[in-house]
C-alpha positions as CSV (number, residue, x, y, z in Angstrom):
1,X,56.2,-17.6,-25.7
2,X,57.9,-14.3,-26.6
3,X,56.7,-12.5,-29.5
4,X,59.4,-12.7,-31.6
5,X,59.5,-16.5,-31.5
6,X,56.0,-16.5,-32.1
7,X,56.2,-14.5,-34.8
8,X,58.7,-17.1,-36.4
9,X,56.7,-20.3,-35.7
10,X,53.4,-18.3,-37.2
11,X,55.7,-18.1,-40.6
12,X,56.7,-21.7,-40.6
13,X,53.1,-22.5,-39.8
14,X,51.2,-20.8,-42.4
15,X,54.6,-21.1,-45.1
16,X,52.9,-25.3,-44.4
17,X,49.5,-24.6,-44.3
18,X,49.8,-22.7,-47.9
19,X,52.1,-25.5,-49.6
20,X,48.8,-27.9,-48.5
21,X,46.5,-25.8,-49.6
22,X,48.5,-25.1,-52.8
23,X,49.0,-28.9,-53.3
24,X,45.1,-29.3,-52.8
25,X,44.7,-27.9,-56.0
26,X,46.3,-30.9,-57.9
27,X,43.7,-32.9,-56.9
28,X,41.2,-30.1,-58.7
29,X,43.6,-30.2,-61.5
30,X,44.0,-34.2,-62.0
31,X,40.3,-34.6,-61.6
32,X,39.5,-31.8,-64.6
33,X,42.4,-33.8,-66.7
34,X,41.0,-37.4,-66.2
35,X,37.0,-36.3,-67.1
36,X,39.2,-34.5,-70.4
37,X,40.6,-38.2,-70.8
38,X,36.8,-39.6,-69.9
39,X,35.2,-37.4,-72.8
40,X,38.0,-37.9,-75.4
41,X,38.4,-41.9,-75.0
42,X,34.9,-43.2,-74.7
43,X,33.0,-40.3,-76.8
44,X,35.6,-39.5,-79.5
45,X,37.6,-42.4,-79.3
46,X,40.7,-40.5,-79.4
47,X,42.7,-41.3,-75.7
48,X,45.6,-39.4,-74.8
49,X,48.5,-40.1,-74.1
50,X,50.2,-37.9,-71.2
51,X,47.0,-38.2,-68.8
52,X,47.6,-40.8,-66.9
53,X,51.2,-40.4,-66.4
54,X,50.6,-36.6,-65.4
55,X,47.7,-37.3,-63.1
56,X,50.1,-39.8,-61.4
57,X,52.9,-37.2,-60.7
58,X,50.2,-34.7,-59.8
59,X,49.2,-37.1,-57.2
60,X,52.6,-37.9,-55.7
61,X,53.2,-33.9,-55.4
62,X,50.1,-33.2,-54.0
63,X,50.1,-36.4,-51.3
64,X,53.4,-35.8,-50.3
65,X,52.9,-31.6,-49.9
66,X,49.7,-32.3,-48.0
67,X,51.3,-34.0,-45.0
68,X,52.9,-31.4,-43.7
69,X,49.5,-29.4,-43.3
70,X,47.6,-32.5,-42.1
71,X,49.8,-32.9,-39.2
72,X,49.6,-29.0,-38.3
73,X,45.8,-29.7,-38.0
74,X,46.0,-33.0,-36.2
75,X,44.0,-34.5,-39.4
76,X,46.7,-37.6,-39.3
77,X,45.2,-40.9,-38.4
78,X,45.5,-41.2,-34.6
79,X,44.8,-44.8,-32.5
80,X,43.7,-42.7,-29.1
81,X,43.3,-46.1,-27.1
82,X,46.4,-45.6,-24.9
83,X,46.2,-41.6,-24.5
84,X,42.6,-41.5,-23.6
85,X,43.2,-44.0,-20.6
86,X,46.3,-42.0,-19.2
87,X,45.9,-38.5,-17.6
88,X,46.7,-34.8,-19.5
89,X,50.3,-35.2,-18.6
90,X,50.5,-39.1,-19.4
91,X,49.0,-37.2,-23.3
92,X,51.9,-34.6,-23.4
93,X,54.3,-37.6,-22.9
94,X,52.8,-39.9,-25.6
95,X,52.5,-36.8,-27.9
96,X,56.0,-35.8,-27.1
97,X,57.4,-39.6,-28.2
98,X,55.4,-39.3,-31.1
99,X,56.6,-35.7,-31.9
100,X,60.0,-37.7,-31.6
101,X,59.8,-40.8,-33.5
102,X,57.8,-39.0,-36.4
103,X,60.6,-36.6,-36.8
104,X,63.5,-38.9,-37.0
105,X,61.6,-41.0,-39.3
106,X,60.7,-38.2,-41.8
107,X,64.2,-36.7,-41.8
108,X,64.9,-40.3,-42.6
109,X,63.2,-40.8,-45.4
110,X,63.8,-37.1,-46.4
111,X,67.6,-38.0,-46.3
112,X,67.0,-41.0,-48.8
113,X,64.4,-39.6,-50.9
114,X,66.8,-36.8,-51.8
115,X,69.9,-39.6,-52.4
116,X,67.2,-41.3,-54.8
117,X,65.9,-38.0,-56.5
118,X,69.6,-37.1,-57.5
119,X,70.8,-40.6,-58.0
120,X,68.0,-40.8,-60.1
121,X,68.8,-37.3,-62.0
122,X,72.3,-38.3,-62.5
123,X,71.3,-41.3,-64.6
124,X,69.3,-39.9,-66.4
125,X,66.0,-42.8,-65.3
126,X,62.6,-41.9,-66.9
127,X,59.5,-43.8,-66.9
128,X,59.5,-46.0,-70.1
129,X,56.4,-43.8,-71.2
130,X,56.0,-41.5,-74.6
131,X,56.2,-38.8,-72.4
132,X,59.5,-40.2,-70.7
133,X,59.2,-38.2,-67.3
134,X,62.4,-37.9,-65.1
135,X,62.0,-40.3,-62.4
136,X,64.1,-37.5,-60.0
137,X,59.9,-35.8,-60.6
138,X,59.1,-38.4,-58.4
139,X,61.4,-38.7,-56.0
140,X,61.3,-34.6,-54.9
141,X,58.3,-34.8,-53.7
142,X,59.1,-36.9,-51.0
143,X,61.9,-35.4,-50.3
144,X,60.6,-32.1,-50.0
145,X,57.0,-33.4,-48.6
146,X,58.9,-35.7,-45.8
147,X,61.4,-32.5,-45.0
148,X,58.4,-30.2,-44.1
149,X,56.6,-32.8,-42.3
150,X,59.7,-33.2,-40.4
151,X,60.1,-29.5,-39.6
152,X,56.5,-29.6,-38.6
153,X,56.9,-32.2,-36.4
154,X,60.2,-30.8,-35.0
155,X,58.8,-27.3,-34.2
156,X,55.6,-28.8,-32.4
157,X,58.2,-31.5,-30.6
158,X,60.4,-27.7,-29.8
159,X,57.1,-26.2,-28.6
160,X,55.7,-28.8,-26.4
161,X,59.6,-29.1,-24.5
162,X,59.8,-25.3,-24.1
163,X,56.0,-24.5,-22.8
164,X,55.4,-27.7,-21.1
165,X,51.8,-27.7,-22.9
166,X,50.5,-29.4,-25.8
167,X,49.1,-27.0,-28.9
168,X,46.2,-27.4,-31.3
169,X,44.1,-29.7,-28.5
170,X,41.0,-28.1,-30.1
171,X,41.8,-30.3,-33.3
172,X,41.3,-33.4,-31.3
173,X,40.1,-36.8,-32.9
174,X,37.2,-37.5,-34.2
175,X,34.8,-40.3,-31.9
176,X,33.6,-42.7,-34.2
């Protein structure tokens, strides 16, 4: 690969990989809020009111951002019956169709998450909470998540076609 093309799929690349590690940190975050809501309600008696709903939309963002970075790494969930019974260019095939069929189906849901977000937005819909968060919260992350996982799965898709070699077969599954 020429360097200038490599120098554009190393920014895509690590632009993904910080998102999910970025998002990560929700997880930190909802887990320091929920031991808050732990102490306050069964020590002090005094439960709060925006935990739950906030850890919630933390969780959404940081799922949906994550995915992205998982596939990158080849952490997805993978059923290796078929490719470990064909040969290494029977695995670029079946890796290429996946490549494929995950791309079209996250630009997919990408397209409708994004009608949803600003259908959403342009009613005005909020959960029926005290803290009556925009439902369009909810939807973006979806949106956004499924879009990167698409360009992710869209640039390895690229890569494999142009080179003729699968990437990242150090990150193999796991033998359980």
């Amino acid at each position: 690969m020429p360097p200038q093309e490599k120098k554009w799929v190393n920014a895509i690349e690590a632009t993904i990989l910080k998102i999910g590690e970025y998002s990560s940190w929700i997880y930190l975050f909802i887990g320091v809020i929920v031991a808050y809501e732990v102490a306050l309600r069964y020590f002090f008696n005094s439960p709060t009111d925006w935990v739950e709903e906030t850890s919630r939309l933390g969780m959404v963002w940081a799922t949906f951002l994550l995915f992205p970075a998982c596939m990158n790494r080849r952490q997805l969930i993978s059923i290796t019956l078929l490719s470990d019974a064909v040969g290494e260019r029977g695995k670029m095939m079946l890796e290429g169709l996946a490549f494929a069929v995950i791309s079209v189906a996250c630009a997919l849901v990408s397209w409708e998450a994004t009608i949803a977000a600003f259908d959403s937005a342009a009613v005005g819909r909020a959960t029926a909470s005290v803290l009556r968060i925009p439902y369009w919260l909810f939807y973006l992350p979806v949106a956004v998540g499924f879009f990167l996982f698409f360009i992710q799965a869209a640039l390895d898709l690229i890569l494999l076609v142009a080179t003729g070699q699968r990437r990242k077969t150090e990150l193999s599954h796991e033998d359980i």
